[in-house]
N, C-alpha and C positions, 0 to 999 in steps of 0.2 A: 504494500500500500504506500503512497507517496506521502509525503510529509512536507512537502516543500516541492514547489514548481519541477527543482533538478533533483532532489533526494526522495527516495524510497529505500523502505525496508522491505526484507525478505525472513519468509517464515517457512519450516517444511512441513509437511502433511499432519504432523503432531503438533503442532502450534508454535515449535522451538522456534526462536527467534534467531537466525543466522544472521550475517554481519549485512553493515545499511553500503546502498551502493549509486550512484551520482549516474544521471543519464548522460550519453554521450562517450562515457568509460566502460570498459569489459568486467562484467558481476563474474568475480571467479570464487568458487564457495560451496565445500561437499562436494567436489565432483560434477556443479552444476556450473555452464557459463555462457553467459549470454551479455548484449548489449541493446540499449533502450536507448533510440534516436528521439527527441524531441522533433517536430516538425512546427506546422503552423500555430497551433494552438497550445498553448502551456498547459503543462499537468497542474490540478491540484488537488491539496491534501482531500485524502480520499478516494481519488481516480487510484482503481486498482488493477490486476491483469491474473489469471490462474492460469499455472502455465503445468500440463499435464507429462510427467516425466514415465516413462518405460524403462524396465532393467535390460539389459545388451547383455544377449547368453550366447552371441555367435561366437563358436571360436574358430579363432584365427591361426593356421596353422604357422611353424618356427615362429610364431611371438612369448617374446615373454617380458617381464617386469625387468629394470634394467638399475631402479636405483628405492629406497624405502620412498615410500611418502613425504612430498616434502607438508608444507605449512597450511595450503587450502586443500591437500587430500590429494593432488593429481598425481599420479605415478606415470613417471616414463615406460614407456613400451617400446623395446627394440624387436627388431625381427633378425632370425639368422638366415641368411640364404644361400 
C-alpha cells in the first residue's frame, strides 16, 4: 500500500511486513522483485496493487546454487556445461 505519492510498503501473504520500497527503484525482498513506474497520475496513500506470486519447481538441468544467500535472500545460480 503507498504511503506517500513515491513510497509504499510491502506485506506477504501472512500480513508480515517486509521492507518499504520508493517507485521508480527495483523492490528486491524475499526473493521477490519488481519495479513501480509512476506515470501521469500520482499514487496516493492508499492506492494499493496485489500482486499474485507462484513457486518455480522447474528444474533446470547442471544448475546449481553457486554462493549462501546473500542479505535480501537471492542466491546465485550457476550452471555447469
Amino acid at each position: 500500500m503507498f504511503s506517500a505519492a513515491t513510497k509504499f510498503d510491502v506485506s506477504d501473504p501472512n500480513g508480515d511486513e517486509l521492507k518499504s520500497g520508493v517507485t521508480g527503484t527495483a523492490y528486491t525482498a524475499n526473493g521477490l522483485t519488481f519495479t513501480i513506474t509512476a506515470r501521469g497520475t500520482a499514487f496516493v496513500a492508499t492506492d494499493s496493487f496485489t500482486v499474485s506470486v507462484t513457486q518455480n519447481t522447474i528444474e533446470v538441468p547442471k544448475a546449481y546454487f553457486a554462493n549462501e544467500a546473500d542479505s535480501d535472500s537471492n542466491v546465485e545460480v550457476a550452471f555447469n556445461i
